[in-house]
N, C-alpha and C positions, 0 to 999 in steps of 0.2 A: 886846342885841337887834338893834343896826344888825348883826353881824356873821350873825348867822345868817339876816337878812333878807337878806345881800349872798351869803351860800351858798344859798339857797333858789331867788335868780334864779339863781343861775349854772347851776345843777343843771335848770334849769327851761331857761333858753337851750341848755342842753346835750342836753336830752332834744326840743326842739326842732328843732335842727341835727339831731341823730339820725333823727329822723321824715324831714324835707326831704330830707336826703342817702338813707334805703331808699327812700321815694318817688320818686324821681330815677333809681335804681339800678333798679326796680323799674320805670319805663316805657324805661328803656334795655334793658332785659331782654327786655322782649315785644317792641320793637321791632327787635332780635337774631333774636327766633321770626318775626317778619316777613319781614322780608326775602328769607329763599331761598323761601319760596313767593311771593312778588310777581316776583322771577327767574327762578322755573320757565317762568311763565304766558306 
């Protein structure tokens, strides 16, 4: 039980990091589509 309790987080920490790291990716993104129109102006 302790072992699959101890793969449950990790799988859980990992789908975690997952989330943060495309959310992250994901306002560096749009902030990429910003930029040359903020240069244009």
């Amino acid at each position: 039980m302790f072992a699959e309790y101890v793969g449950s987080g990790a799988d859980l920490f990992i789908l975690i990091v997952a989330v943060i790291t495309g959310f992250a990716a994901a306002l560096g993104y749009v902030d990429f589509l910003r930029t040359p129109k903020k240069e244009e102006k």
